[in-house]
Short mmCIF file of the C-alpha atoms (twelve columns), coordinates in Angstrom:
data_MODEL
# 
_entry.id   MODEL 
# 
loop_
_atom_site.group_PDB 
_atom_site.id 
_atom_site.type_symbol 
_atom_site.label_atom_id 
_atom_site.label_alt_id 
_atom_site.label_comp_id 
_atom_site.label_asym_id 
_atom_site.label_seq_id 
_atom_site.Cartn_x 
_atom_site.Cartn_y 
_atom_site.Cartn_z 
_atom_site.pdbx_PDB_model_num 
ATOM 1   C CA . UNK A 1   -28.983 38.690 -3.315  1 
ATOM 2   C CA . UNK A 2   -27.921 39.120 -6.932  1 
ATOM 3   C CA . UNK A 3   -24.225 39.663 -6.256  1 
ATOM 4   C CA . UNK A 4   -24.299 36.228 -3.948  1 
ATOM 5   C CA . UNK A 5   -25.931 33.959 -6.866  1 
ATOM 6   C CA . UNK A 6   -23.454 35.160 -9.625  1 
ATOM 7   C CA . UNK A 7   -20.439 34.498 -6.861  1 
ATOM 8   C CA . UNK A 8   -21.921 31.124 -6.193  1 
ATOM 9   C CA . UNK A 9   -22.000 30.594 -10.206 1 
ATOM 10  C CA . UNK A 10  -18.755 32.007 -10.795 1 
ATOM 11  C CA . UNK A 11  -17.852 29.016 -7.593  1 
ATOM 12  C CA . UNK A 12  -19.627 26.446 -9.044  1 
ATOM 13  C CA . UNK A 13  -18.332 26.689 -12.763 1 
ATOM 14  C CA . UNK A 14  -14.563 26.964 -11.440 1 
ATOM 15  C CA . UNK A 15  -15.309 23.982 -9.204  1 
ATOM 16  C CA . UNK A 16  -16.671 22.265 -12.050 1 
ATOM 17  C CA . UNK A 17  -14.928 22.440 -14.712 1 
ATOM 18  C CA . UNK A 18  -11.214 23.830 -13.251 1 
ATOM 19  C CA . UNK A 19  -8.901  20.747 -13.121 1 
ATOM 20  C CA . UNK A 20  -5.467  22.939 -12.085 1 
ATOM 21  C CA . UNK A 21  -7.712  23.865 -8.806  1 
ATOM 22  C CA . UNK A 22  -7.673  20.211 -8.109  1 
ATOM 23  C CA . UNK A 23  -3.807  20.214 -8.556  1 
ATOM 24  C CA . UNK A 24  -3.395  22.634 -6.735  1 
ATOM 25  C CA . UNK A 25  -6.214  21.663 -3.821  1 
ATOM 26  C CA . UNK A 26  -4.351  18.183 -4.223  1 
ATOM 27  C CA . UNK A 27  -1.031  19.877 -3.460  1 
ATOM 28  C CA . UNK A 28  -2.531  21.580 -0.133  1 
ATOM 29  C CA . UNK A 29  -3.577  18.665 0.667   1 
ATOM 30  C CA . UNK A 30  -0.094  16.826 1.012   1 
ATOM 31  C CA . UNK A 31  1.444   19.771 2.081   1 
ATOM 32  C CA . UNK A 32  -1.154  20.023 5.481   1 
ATOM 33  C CA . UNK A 33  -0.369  16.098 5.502   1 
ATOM 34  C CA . UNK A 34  3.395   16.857 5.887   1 
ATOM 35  C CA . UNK A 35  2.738   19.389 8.115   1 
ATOM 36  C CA . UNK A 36  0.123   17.802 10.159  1 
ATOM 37  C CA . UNK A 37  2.513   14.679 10.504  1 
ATOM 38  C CA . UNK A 38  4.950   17.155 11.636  1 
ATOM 39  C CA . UNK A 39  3.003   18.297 14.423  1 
ATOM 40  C CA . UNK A 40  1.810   15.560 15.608  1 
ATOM 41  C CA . UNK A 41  5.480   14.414 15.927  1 
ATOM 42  C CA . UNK A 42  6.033   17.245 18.070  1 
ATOM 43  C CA . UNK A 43  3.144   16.942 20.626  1 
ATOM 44  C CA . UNK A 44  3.425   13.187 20.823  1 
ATOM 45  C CA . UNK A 45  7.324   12.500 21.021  1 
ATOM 46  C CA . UNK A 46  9.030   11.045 22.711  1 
ATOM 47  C CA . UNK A 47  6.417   8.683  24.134  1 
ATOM 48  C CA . UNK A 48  3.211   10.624 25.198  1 
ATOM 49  C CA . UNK A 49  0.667   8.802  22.962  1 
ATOM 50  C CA . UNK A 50  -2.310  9.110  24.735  1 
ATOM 51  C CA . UNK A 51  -1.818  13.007 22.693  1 
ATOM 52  C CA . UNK A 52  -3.101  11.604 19.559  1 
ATOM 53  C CA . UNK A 53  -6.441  11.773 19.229  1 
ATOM 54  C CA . UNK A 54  -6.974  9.272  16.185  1 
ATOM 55  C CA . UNK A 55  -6.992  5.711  18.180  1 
ATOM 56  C CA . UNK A 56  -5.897  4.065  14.948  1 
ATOM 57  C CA . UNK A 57  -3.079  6.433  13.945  1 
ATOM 58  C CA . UNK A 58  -2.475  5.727  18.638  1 
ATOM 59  C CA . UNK A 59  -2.563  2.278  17.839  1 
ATOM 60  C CA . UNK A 60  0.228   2.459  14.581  1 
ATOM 61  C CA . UNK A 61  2.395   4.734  16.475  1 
ATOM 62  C CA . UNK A 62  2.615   2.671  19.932  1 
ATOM 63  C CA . UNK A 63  3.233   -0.283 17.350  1 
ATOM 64  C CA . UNK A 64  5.987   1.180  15.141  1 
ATOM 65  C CA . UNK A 65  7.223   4.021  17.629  1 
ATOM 66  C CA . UNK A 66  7.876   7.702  16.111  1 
ATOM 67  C CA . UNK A 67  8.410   8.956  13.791  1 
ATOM 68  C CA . UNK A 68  8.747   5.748  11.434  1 
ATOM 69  C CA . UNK A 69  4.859   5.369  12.676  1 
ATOM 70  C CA . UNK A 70  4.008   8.712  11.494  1 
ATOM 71  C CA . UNK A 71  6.102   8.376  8.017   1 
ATOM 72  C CA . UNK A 72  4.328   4.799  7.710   1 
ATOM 73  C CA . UNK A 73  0.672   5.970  8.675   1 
ATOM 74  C CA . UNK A 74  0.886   9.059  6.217   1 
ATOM 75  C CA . UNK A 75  2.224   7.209  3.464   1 
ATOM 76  C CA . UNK A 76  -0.193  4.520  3.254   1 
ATOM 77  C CA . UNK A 77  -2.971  7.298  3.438   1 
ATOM 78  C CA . UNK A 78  -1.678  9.330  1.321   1 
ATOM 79  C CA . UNK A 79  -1.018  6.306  -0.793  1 
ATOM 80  C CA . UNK A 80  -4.542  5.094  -0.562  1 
ATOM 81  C CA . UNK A 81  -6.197  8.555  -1.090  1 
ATOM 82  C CA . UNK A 82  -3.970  10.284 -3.773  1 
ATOM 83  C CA . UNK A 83  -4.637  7.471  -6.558  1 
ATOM 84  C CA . UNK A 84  -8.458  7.499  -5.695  1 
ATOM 85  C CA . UNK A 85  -9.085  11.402 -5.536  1 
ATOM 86  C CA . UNK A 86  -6.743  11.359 -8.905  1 
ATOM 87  C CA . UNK A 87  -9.094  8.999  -10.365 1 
ATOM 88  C CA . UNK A 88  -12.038 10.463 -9.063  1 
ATOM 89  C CA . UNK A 89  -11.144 13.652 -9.875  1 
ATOM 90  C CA . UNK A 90  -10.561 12.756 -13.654 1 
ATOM 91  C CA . UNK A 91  -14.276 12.048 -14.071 1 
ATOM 92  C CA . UNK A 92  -16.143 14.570 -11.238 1 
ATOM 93  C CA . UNK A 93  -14.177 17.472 -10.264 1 
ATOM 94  C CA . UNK A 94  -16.980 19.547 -8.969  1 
ATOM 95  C CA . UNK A 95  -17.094 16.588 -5.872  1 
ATOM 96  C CA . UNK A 96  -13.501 16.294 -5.529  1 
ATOM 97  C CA . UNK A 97  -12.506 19.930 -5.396  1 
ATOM 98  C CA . UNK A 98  -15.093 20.621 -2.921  1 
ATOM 99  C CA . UNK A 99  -13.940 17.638 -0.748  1 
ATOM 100 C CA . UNK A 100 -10.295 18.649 -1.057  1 
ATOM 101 C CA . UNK A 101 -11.381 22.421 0.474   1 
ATOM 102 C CA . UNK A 102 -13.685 21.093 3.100   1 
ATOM 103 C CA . UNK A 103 -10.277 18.523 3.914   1 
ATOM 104 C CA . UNK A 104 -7.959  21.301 3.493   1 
ATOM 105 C CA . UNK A 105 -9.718  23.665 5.812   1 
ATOM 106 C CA . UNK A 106 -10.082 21.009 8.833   1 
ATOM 107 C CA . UNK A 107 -6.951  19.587 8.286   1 
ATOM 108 C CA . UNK A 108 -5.594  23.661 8.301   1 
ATOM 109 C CA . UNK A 109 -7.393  23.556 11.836  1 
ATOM 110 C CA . UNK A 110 -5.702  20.732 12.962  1 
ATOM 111 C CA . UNK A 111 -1.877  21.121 11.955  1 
ATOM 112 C CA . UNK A 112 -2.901  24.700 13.978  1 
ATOM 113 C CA . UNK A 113 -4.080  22.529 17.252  1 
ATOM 114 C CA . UNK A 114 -1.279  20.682 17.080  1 
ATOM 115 C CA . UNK A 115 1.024   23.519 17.294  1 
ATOM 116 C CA . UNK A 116 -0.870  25.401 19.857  1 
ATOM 117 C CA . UNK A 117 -0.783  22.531 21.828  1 
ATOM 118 C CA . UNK A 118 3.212   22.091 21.163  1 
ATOM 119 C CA . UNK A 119 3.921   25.461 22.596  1 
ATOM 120 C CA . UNK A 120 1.623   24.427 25.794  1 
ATOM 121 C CA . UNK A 121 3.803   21.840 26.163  1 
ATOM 122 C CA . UNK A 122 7.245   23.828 25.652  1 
ATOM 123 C CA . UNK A 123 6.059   26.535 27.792  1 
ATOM 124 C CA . UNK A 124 6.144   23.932 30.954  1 
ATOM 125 C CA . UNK A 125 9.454   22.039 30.360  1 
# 
């Protein structure tokens, strides 16, 4: 019981008060983007939309075709969310740092999906 509460203050201080974590969580973060953008080309090309499983990210790629749809989509989140979480995580980087992991890790789970679901879909050409 001891060893858990000084691990979850040793977590909560570097959380807290680290802002090259958030630099580097930030940096994850567009890296899974790339990668996730990536994937998602793969599974969905050349015209198989009904794939995606966002129905606005569907609805920007049946609109602006791939990949321009993808590049388009991820830019203007990435554009949205990069300024904001810098912003944010000038003034509260215990929140932002913890947001960034949780993102991170799903987004980690994801790009993985995607590429399971890639080599599905090679396997039966």
């Amino acid at each position: 019981m001891k060893v858990s509460l000084l691990i979850l203050k040793a977590l909560y201080k570097v959380y807290s008060s680290s802002s090259v974590l958030f630099w580097v969580l930030l940096l994850l973060f567009i890296l899974v983007n790339v990668l996730d953008g990536h994937s998602t080309y793969l599974v969905i090309r050349p015209h198989h939309y009904h794939r995606e499983r966002n129905p606005l990210a569907r609805w920007v790629f049946r609109k602006l075709g791939i990949p321009r749809g993808i590049f388009i989509f991820k830019m203007l989140l990435l554009g949205l969310l990069i300024p904001a979480m810098s912003f944010y995580g000038g003034n509260e980087l215990l929140t932002i740092n913890v947001v960034l992991t949780v993102s991170n890790v799903l987004f980690v789970f994801v790009v993985r999906h995607n590429y399971r679901v890639y080599a599905k879909i090679r396997r039966f050409r």
